[in-house]
Structures are given as structure tokens and as C-alpha cells.
ZAPAPA-271756 format. One record per residue: x, y, z of N, C-alpha, C, O, CB in turn; residue in one letter. Coordinates in steps of 0.02 Angstrom, whole numbers, plus 50000, padded with zeros to 5 digits. Each point is the difference from the previous one (the first is absolute). Glycine has a CB too. Example, Ala and Ser with C-alpha at 12.3 -4.5 7.8 and 13.67 -1.06 7.14 Angstrom:
BEGIN
506604971650390499555005950000500455006050000500524999950033498534994250029a
500775011249902500425005950003499615005550037500255005550008500344991349884s
END
This chain:
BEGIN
500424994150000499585005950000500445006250000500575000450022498524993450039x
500475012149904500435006950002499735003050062499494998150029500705004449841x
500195002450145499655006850064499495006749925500155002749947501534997750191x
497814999149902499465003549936500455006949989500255002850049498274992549994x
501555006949900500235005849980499235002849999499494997349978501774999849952x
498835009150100499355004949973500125004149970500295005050020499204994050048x
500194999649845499915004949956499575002649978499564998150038501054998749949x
499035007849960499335000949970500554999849921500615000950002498255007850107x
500834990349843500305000349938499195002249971499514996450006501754993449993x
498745015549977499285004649988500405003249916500565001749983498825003650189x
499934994249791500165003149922499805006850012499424998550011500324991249906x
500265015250089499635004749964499645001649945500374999749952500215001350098x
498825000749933499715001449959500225005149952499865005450025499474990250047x
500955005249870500175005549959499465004749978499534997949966501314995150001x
499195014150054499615004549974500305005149964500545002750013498804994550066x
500275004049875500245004749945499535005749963499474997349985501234992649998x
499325014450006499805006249989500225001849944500595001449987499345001050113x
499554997549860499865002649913499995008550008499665004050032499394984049920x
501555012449996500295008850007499695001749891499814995949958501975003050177x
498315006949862499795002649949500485004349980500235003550045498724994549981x
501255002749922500705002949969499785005649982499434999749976501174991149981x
499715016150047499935005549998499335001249952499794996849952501515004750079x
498515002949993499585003949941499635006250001499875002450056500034987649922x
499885013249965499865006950002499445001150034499644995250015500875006749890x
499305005750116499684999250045499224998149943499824994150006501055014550106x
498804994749850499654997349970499784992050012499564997950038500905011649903x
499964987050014499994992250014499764996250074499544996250016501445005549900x
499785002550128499614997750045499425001150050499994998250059500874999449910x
498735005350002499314999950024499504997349981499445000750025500865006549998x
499894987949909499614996349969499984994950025500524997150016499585007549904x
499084991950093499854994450003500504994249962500135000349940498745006050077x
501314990050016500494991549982499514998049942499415000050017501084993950121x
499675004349791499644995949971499944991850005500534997350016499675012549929x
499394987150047499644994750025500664996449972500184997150051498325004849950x
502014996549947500474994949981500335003150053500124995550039499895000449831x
500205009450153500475002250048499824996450081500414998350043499735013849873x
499444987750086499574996950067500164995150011500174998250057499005005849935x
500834991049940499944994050021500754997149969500114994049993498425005350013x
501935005749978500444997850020500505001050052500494996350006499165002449908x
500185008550138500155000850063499854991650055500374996450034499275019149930x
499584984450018499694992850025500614992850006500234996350044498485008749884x
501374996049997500624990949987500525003750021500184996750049499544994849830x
500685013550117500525001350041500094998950071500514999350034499485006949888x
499424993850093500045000450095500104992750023499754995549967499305014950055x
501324988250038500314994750024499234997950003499515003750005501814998850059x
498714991149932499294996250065500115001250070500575001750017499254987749916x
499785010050105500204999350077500054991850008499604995749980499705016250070x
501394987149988499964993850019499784995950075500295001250052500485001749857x
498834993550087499704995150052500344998950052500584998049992498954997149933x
500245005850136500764998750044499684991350056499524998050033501045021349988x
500204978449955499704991150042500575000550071500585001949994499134986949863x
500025009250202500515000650052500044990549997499564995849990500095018750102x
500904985049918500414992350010500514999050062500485003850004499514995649866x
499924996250173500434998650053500154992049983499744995049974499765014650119x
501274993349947500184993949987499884995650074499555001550039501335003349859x
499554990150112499984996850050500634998050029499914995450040499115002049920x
501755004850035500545002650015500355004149986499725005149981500164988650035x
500555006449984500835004249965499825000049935499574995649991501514999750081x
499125009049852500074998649956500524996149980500575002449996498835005550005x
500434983349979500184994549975500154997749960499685004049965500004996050079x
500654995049900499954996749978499334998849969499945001049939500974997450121x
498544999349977499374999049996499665004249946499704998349949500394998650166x
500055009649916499605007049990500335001649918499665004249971500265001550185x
500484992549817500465003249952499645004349942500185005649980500604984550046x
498585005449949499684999649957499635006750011500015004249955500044983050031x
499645013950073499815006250017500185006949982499705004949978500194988050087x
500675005549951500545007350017500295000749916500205005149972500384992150189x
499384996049811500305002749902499445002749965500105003949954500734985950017x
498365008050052499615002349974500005008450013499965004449957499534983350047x
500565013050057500135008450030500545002949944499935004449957499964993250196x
500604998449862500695005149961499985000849925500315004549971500524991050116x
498694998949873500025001049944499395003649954499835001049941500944990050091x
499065009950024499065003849976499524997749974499615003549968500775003750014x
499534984150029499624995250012499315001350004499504999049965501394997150081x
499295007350029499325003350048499865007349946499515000249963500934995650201x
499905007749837499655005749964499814998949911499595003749972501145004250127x
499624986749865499854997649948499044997150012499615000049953502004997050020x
498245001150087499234998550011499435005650034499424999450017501144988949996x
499985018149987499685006950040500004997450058499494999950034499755006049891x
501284991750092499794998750118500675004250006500405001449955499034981950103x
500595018250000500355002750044499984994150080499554998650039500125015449886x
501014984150069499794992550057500285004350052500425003749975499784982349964x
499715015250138500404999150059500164994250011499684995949966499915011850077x
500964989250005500354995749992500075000350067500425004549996500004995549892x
499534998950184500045001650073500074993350025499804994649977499515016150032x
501014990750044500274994050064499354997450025499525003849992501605002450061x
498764987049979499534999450034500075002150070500525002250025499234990149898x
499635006850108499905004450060499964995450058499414998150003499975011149935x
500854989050093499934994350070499624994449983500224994350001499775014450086x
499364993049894499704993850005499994997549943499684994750000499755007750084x
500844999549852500204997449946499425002949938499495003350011501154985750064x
499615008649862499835002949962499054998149989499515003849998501984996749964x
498564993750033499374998250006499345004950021499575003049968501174987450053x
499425008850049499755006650044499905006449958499475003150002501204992650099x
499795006049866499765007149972499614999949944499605004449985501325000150053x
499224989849926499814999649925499114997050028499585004049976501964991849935x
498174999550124499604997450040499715007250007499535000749961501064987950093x
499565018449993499455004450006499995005349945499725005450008500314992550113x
500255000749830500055005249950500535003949992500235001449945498804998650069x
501225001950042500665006249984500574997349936500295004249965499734999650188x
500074990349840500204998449959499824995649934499894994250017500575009250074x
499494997649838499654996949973500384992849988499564995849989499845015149973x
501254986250037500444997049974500324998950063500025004550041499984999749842x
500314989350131500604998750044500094993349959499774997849947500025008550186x
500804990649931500424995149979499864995950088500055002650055501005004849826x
498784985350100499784995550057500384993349967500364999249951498315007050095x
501024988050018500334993049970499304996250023499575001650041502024998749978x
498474993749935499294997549997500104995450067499444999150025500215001049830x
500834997150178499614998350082499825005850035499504999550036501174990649985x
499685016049978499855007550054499245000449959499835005550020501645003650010x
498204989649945499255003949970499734994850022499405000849994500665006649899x
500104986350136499244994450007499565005050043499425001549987501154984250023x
499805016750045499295004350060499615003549955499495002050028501185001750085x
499354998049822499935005749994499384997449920499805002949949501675004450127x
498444987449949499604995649950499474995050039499634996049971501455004449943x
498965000750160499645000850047499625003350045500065004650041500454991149926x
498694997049998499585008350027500075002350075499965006149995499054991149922x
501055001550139500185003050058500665005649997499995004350044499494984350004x
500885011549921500675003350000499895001149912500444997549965500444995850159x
498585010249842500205000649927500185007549991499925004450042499284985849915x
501095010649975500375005149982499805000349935499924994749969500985004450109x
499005007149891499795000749938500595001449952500165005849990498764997750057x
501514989749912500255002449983500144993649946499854994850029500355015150067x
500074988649831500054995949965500984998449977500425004449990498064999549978x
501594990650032500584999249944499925000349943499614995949975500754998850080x
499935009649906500075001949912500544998349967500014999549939499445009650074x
500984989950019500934994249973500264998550051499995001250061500545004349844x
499674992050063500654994050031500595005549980500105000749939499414983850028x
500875019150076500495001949966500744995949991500455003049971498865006850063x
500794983949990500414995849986499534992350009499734998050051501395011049987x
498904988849914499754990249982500044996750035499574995650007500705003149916x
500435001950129499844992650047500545002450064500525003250007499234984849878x
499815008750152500515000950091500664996749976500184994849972498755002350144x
501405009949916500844999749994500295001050081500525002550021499545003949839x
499374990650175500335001750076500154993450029499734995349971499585015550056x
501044987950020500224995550022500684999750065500335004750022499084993149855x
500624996850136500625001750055500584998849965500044996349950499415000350156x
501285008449938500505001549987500434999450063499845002950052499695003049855x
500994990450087500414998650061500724999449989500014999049940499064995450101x
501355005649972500725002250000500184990849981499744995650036500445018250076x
500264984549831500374994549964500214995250053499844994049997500585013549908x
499964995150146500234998350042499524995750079500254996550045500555013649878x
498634991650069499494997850044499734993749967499664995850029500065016150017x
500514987849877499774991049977499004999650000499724994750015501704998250077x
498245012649892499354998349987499955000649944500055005849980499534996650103x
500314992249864499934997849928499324999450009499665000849949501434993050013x
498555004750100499124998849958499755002750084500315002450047499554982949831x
499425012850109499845003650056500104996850096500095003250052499045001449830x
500784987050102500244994650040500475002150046499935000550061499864992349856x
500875008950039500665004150043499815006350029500485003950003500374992049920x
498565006650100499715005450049500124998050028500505002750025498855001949959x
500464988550054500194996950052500395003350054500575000249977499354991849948x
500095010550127500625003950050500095007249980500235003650045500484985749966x
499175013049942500195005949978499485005850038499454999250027501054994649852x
499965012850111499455005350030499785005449946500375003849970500164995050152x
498785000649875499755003049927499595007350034499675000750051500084985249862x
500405018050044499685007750027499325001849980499845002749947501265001750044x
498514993950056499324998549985499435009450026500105003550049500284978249987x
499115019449909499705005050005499464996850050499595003850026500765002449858x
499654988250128499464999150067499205000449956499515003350018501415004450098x
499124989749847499324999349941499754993449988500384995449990500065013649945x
499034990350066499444993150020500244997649918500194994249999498395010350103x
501454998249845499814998149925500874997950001500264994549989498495015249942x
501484994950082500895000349971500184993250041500334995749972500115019850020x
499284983350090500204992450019499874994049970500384995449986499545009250096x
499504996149910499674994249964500494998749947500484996250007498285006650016x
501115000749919500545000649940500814995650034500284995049977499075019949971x
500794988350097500634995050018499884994950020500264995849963500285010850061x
499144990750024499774995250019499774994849938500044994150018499735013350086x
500024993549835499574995249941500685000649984500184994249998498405007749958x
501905001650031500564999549947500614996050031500354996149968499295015749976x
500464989850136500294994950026499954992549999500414995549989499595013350056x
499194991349974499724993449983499844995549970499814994450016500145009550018x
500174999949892499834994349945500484998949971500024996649949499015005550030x
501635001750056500694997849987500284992950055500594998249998499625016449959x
499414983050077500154997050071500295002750038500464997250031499544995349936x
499805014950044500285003450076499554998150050499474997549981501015013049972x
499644990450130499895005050022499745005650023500445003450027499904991249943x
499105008050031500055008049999500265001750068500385004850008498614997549909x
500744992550145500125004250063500854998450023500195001950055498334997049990x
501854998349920500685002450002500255006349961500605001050011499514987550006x
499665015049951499965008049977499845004850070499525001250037499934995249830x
501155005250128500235006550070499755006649962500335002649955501014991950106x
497985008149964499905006349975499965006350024499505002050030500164991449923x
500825009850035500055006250027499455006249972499995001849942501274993850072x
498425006550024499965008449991500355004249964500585001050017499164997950069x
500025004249862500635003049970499655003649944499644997249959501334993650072x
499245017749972499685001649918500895002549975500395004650013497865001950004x
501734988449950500765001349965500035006649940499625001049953500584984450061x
500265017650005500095006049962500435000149932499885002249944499995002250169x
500674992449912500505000149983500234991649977500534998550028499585013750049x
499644982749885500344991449994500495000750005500184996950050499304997649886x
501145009350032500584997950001500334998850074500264995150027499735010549860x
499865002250137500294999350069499634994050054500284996950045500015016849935x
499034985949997499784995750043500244992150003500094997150054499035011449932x
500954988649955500484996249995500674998250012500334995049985498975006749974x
500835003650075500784999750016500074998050088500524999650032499805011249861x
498874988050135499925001950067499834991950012500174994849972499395019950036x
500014987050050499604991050014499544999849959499624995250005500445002650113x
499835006949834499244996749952500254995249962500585001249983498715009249997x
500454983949996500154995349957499795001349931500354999949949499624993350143x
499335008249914499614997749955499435008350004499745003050047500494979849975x
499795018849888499585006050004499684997549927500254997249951500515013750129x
498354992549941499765000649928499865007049956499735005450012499784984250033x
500735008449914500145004649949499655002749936499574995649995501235000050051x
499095008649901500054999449953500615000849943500225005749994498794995850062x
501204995149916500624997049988500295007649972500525002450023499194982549948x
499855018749975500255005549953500125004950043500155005149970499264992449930x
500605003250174500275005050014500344997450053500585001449988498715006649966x
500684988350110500394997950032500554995149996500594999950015498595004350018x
500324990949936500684993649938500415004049984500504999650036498854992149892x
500705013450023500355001349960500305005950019500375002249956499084991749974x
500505009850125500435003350044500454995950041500595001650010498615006449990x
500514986150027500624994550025500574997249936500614999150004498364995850091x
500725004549866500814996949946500135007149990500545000350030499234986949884x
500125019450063500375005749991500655001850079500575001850011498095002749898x
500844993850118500675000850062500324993050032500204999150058499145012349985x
500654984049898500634996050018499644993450042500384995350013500605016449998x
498484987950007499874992550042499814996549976499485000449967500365001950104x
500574992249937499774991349978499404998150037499974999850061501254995749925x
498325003049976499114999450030499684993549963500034998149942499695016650068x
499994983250040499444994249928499315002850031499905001250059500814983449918x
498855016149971499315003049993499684993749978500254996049961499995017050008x
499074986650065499544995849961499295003349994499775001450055500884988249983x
498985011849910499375002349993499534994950018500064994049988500315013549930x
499054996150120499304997250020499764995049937500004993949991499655017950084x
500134994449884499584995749939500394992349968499734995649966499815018249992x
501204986550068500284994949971499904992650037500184994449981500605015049977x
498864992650102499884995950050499294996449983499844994150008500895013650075x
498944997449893499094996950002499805005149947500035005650025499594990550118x
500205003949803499735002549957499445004650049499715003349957500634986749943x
499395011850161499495003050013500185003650030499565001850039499824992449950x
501215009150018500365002950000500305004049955500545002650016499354991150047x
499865007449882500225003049960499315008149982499805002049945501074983650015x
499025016150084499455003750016500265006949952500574999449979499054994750160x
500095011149846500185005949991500235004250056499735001150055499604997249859x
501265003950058500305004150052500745004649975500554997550010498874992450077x
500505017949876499415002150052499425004949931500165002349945500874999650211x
498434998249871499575003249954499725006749997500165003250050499694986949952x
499855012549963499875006649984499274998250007499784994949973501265010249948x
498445000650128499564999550021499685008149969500345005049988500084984650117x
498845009549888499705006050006499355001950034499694994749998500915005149915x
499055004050113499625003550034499254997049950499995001349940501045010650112x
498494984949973499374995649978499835006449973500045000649939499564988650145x
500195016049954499645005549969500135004549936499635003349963500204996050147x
500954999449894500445003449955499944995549920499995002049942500915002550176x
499074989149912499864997149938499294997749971499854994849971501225002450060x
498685006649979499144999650010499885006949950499755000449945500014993850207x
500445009149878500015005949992500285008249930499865005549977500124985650147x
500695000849876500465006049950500474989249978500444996750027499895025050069x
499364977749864500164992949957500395001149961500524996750007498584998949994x
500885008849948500515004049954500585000450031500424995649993498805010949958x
500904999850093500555002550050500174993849993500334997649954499385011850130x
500024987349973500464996350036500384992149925500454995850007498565008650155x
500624996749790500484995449921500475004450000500544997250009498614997849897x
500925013550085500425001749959500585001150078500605001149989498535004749873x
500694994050190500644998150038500294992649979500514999049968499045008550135x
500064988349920500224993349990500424999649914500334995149985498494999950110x
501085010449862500344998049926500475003850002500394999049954498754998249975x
501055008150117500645003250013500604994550048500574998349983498615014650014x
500364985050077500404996050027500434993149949500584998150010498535006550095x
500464993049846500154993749968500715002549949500564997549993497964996950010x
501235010149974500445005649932500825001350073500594999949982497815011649914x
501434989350160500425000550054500744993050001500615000349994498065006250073x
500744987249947500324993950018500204997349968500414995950021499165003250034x
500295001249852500064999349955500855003449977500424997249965498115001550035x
501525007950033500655002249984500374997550042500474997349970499275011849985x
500324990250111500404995450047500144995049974500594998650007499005004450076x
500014992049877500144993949996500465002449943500575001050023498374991050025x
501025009549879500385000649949500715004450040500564997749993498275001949903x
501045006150141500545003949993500325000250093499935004650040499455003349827x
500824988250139500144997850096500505003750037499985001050061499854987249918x
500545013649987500525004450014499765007449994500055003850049500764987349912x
498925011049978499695008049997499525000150086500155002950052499624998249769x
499734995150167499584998850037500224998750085499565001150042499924995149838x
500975002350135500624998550044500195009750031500005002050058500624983649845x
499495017750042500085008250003499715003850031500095003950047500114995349877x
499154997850021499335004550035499814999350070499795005150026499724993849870x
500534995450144499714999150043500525001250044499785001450056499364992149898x
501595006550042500595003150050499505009349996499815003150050501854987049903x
498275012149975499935007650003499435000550064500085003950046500214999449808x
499124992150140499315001550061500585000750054500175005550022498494985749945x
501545004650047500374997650083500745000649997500324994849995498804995550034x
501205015549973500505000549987500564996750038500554998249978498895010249979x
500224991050128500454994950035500004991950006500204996350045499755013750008x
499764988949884499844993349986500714995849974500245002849951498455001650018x
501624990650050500774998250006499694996749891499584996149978501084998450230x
500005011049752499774998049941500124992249962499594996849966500545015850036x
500624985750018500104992549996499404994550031499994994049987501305010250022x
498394998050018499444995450036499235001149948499614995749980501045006650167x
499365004049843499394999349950500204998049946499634996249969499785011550070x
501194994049934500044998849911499924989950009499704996149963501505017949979x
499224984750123500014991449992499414998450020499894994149986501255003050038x
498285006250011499314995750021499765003049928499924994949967499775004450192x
500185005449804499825003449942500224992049937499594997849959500755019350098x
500154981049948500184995549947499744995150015499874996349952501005007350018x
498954994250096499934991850031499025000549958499724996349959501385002250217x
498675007949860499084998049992499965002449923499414999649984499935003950155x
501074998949803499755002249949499474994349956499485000749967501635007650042x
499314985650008499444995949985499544996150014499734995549968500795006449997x
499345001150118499624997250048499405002349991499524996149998501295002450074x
499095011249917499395004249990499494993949958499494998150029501225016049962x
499414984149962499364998149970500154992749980499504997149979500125015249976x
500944983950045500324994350008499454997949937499915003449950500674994750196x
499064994849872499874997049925499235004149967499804998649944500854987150097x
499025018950001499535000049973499555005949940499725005150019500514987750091x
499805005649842499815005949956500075006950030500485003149979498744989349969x
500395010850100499525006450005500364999350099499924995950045498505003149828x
502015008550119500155002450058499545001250052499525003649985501224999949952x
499304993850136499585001550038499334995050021499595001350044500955009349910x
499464983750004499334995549999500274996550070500574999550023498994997949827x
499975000950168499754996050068499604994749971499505001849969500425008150119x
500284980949920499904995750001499464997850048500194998950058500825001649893x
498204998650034499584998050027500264993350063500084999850061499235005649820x
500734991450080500424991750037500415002050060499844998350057500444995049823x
500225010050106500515003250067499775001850016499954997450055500785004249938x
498755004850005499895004350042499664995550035500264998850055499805011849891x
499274985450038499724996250061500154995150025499634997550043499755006049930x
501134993950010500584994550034500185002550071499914997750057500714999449824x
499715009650092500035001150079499665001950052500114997750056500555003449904x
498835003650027499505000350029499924994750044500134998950059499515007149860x
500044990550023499664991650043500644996350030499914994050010499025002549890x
501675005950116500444993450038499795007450058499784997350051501574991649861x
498625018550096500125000150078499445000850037500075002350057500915002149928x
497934992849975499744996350024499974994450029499844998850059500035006849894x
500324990049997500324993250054500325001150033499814998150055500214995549896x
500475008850051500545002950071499725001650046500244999250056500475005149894x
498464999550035499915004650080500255005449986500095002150058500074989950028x
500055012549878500525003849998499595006449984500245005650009500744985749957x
498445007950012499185003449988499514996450001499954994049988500385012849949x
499054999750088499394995450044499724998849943499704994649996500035010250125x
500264999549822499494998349959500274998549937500565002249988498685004050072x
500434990049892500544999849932499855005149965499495003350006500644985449977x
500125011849995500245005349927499604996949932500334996049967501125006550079x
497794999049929499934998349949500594999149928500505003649992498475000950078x
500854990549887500454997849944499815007949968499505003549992500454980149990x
500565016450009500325008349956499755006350014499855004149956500254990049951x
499865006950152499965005250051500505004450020500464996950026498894996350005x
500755013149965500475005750012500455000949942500415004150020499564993950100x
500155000849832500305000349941499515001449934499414998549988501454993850074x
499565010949906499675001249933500505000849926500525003249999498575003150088x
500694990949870500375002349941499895003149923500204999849942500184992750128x
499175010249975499545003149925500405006350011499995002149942498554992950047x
501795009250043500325004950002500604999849950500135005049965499424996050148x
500774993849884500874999349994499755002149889499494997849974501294987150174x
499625018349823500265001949935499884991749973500254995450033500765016849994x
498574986249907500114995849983500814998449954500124994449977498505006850046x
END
């Protein structure tokens, strides 16, 4: 995990003011003729639409696609004007959920509450902004955990989360671990590298930014991903959410964001290194050897095998769902293809 940088990254709206080139006084007291009118009219900027978007950490790896659509005029190529803001304590959800925000960035286990009616939240998935869970545990070469079994004894830095245990617990287990020989610490790790250097054994990660800040600074590590463990596990994560009302409301808008974001992820993937730039320029204290190498690792993760950037897989999505019903893990199920949508995404 990073320490949250707080930024706002806000467009301004361009305004401009139609001037008239000298003229006599005569002339100018004459009425504008009607071709003159209406071409004052097509001269004038449009006003552009303004969409607020939060994210749900640091600007990432994750986020890239975002921030190229911003820099390359993506967003104003569709008349939006995006804000781009930190989330706020209780996360992005939360804001996008009461409106203040039309757009954020969530992960499809953090939204089950939120697809429940006791604890519901008005708010939909519209992409997938990366294809498949790239998270998983990461532990120092030297500690000898090749699968999840070798948890065994180890001390893993645990967020103290009912869903995130379980998850270890099935992945230990269907490896023939264990789980209650897993020493779990308390811990919101800031920093993997250093934390690894301590009594933590074992941290979970997402590989494109913490993985790959551990081999940039030199540590011998073996990583194993969830989804590689149990296909139901391979959940979306993490996704781009929007406001029910917002998409109710303004259907259009919210395509011609979604065809800027895609026109976004689309350049990341072809151009990883440019794209690598842009997103050092958002976050300038962002360590650049670490984005350009997580920037190269996901270029072909964003949309991996499937036609059309951003689609969400009916099957997965309620795969998982339905394993953290059986779990107990929620009181109520999650109807089959509930909280997601893909009539939004650019064909």
C-alpha cells in the first residue's frame, strides 16, 4: 500500500470572448447581418460538461488510462471537463453512492454491501478497468513459500477483514494448508518493501505496483496470485463505478466518458512508456522506474483477451458473488447480474 497523496487534478473550462476588428463609426452601429450571426454562433467554443471522478488511492498504475485520457484531450474531444480527486475516508463509493461524485473507482468484493438491500448503495459497475485479479501474496525468496501450503508458520500482515480471511484460508486450503498455522498480524502496510525486511513474512499485494517496486529495488521474492489458486477468484478488481441516478439520467454523458476513458487505456496499452510519463506528470512524486516497469507489466493486462475494453463477464462476476454467500460472507445473495452493467462501455 501507498500513504494517500492528496491531490485535486481539476480541468478548467476554457472561455473565450468574440472581439470585432476595428471599424468605422458608421458600420459600427449597424445591426450584425444574419450570415454574420451565425457565424459568430460556430465560432463560439461549446460549453463543456463537467464529470467529477474519484479515485480510490494514490494515482497508480491502475488509474493510467484516466490521467492519458485528461492529458490528451480525450475528455474534452467528448465536451467533459473531468475532476479527478482523492477519495475521502470512507472511500470512493460513498461519494459516488450520494451523488457528489458522478464516477469513482471501487473493487468488486468492496461493493458486495453495497448490492445489499440492508446496507445498499446506489451505484453500478460500467468496466473492468483491468481483466483479471493480479493480486496475490508476495514474500521474500528466502522464506521458501512456492505455494500457499508453505504459509504454514509464517507471519502474514493481515487488514483484519472477514472476506480477505476467508480468501486465505480457501487458498491455503485447497493447497493442503493449514490456515490456523498462519500467524496474523494487524497491519496496514504502507510501505512492502520495508515491511518485508521486518517480521512480516507474507504481504498481499497487487503485483503492478508493489511486485514491481520489490524487483525495482533489488528483492528476491516468489509471488503467487489468488485467481491462480481457484478460478473464483478471479473477480474484478478494480472497477469503475457510477452514480444509478447519473446513469439514469444523463446515458449519453456517461458513453462519451466511458469512450474517452477506453480511447485512454487503449493508449497505455499501445504506448506504455509515453503513458508511463503522463502519469509520473499527475504525481510527480511517484518513484518513475516503478511506474514505467508496473506501466509495461499491465499494458497487456488492461483488456488482456477480450475484444471491447472495460466488459465485465457475467459468469465471474456471479461466481464470486455466490462463493461469499456460501461463505456467510453476505446475508443475502446478490441476484445473477446485479450491480454491473455494460451497455455503457464504447462498442
Amino acid at each position: 500500500m501507498k500513504k494517500i497523496f492528496a491531490a485535486v487534478l481539476a480541468a478548467a473550462v476554457a472561455v473565450s470572448a468574440a472581439g470585432c476588428s476595428p471599424a468605422t463609426p458608421a458600420a459600427s452601429s449597424a445591426a450584425p447581418s444574419k450570415a454574420e450571426a451565425s457565424s459568430a454562433a460556430q465560432s463560439a467554443p461549446a460549453e463543456k460538461e463537467t464529470v467529477n471522478f474519484v479515485l480510490d488511492w494514490t494515482p497508480n498504475t491502475n488509474h493510467t488510462g484516466i490521467y492519458v485520457a485528461q492529458d490528451q484531450g480525450y475528455f474534452a474531444d467528448e465536451g467533459l471537463t473531468v475532476n479527478i480527486v482523492q477519495p475521502p475516508e470512507d472511500g470512493a463509493t460513498a461519494l459516488v453512492g450520494s451523488g457528489k461524485a458522478d464516477f469513482g473507482i471501487d473493487f468488486q468484493d468492496s461493493l458486495a454491501p453495497a448490492f445489499n438491500t440492508a446496507t445498499a448503495v446506489p451505484v453500478t459497475a460500467v468496466a473492468a478497468l483491468i481483466q483479471h485479479n493480479t493480486s496475490g501474496i508476495i514474500t521474500l525468496k528466502s522464506k521458501g513459500v512456492t505455494s500457499p501450503k508453505k504459509l504454514e508458520g509464517k507471519t502474514y500482515a493481515t487488514w483484519d477483514l472477514p472476506v480477505e480471511k476467508a480468501i486465505m484460508k480457501h487458498v491455503m486450503e485447497a493447497d493442503g494448508g493449514d490456515f490456523s498455522k498462519l500467524k496474523m498480524v494487524p497491519s496496514t502496510v504502507q510501505d512492502v518493501v520495508a515491511a518485508l525486511k521486518t517480521n512480516i513474512d507474507a504481504v498481499w499485494i497487487f503485483y503492478a505496483q508493489e511486485g514491481i517496486a520489490a524487483k525495482v529495488k533489488g528483492l528476491e521474492t516468489n509471488y503467487f496470485e489468488f485467481k491462480d489458486i481457484d478460478s473464483v477468484f478471479d473477480y474484478y478488481t478494480p472497477v469503475l463505478i457510477a452514480n444509478n441516478d447519473y446513469l439514469k439520467n444523463k446515458p449519453e454523458t456517461a458513453k462519451k466518458f466511458l469512450s474517452a476513458v477506453k480511447k485512454g487505456y487503449e493508449y497505455a496499452i499501445a504506448h506504455p512508456e509515453d503513458a508511463a510519463k503522463i502519469l509520473c506528470k499527475a504525481d510527480p512524486a511517484m518513484d518513475k522506474d516503478i511506474a514505467l516497469q508496473g506501466q509495461l507489466w499491465l499494458a497487456d493486462k488492461y483488456k488482456a483477451e477480450v475484444p471491447r475494453w472495460g466488459y465485465i463477464d457475467q459468469k465471474r462476476w456471479d461466481a464470486f458473488y455466490q462463493w461469499l454467500y456460501d461463505q456467510k460472507l453476505i446475508d443475502e445473495k446478490i441476484p445473477a447480474g446485479a450491480g454491473f452493467s455494460n451497455d455503457y462501455l464504447p462498442q
